[in-house]
C-alpha positions, 0 to 999 in steps of 0.5 A: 168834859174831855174830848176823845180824838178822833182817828181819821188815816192809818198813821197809828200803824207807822212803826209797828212790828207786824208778823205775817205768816205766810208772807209768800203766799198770794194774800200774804205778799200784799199783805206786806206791801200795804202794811209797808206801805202804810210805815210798819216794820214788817216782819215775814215768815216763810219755811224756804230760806231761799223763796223768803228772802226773795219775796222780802227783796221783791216787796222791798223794792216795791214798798220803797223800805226795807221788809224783814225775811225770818225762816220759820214753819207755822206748824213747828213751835220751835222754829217759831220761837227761834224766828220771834227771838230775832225779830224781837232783836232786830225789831222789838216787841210784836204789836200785830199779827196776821196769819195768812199762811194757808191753802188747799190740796187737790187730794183733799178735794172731790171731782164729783159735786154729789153722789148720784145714781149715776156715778155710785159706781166709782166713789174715788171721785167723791167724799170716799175717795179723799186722801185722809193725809191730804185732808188732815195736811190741809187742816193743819196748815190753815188751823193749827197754823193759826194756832200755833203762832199765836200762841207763840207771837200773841204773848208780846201783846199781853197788857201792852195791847195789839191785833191779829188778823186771822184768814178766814173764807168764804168757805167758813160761812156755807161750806162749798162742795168738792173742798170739805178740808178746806170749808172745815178748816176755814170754819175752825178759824172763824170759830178760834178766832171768836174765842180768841177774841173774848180770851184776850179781850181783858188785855186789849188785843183784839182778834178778827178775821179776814174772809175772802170771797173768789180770788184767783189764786194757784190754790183755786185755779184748777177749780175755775179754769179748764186746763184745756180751754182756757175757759171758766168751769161750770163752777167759776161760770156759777161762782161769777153769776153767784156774786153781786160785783160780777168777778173775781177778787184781786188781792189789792182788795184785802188790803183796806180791810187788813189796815182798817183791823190792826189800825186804831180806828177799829179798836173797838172792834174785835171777834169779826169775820169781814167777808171781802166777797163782792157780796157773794155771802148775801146774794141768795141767787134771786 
């Protein structure tokens, strides 16, 4: 009987062409640096010509290999089109794809935590008084950019196998107060990315989901520092009590989870949402 090889390092992903969505983001600019790290060809896409190209650059020289710049928006197909044209030119068929372009909107969040007895007299500070094109604005990027480019990048996939990687959250699994937007968006991830997962799974390409814990990011950190103080807000002073590990992520964190799920030593895994969350999502508070 014939022995199956077993993978033990990340080598299968030398040399293979991985989109990335939101490739300046906080998320998406070490995304890139483990994936050339790890010998891919790199592909990121970003709306701005001028910032994409710097971030290429600035991974580049971190990475020690060259990291491909294509202009692109997550929510326009055609710009899409045109960016996978090019890579497929200069780079060939996509084997992964990682959708990390995203984030949130301070118009689409509340100030108050619950409505009361005490502050029902002025409900612009709560659920009443979000911006309806910041919540619909905040929903497009992290869902429908996440669908649209795999409808665009997943067709090179087909028969010949390959990975996305969608950006999940905590949000997705107990939506958290003052960011209904993002907590809805976020779930429609998870939820896309399950039936993505059973859709494409007669053609060996594999969808799963990255959901990070507390990351300080430029998207959270008015939620987490105060301005004035310098000092964590009663929400991250919960946020740290409310995780195991006692801090907030580092965006190095993500790393061994993304390679693990476009690597072949997870090739029999697909339709997962991986917390990377320092235990958050199983600690009841007791």
């Amino acid at each position: 009987m014939a022995e199956n090889k077993i993978i033990c390092s990340f080598d299968d992903i030398k040399e293979k062409v991985c989109v990335l969505t939101g490739g300046c983001g906080v998320f998406g600019n070490y995304f890139a640096q483990g994936l050339a790290a790890a010998g891919a060809k790199v592909a990121i896409l970003d709306y701005k010509q001028d910032r994409c190209e710097e971030c290429a650059r600035f991974i580049s020289r971190k990475a020690g290999k060259p990291v491909f710049c294509f202009v692109a928006n997550v929510l326009n197909a055609e710009s899409l089109l045109r960016a996978k044209e090019k890579i497929n030119s200069e780079l060939g068929k996509i084997d992964v794809l990682i959708n990390a372009a995203g984030g949130n909107s301070p118009s689409a969040t509340t100030a108050e935590e619950f409505i009361t007895s005490e502050n029902m007299n002025d409900l612009t500070k709560s659920f009443f008084g979000l911006d309806i094109e910041a919540f619909r604005s905040v929903f497009d990027l992290n869902f429908l950019g996440t669908v649209i480019p795999s409808m665009i990048f997943a067709k090179d996939m087909l028969m010949r196998g390959g990975s996305i990687v969608n950006t999940s959250s905590m949000n997705s699994f107990r939506p958290l107060t003052k960011i209904p937007a993002y907590s809805a968006a976020k779930a429609s991830v998870n939820n896309l990315t399950q039936w993505l997962a059973v859709h494409f799974s007669k053609v060996n390409v594999r969808v799963n989901a990255i959901a990070p814990g507390f990351f300080m990011t430029k998207q959270n950190k008015f939620l987490l520092i105060d301005e004035k103080t310098g000092e964590l807000t009663s929400r991250g002073k919960k946020i740290i009590e409310l995780t195991p590990m006692g801090r907030f992520g580092v965006p190095e964190d993500l790393i061994g989870t993304l390679l693990y799920l476009i690597s072949d030593i997870s090739k029999f895994v697909t339709g997962v949402i991986i917390p990377v969350d320092g235990g958050f999502n199983v600690y009841s508070g007791v």
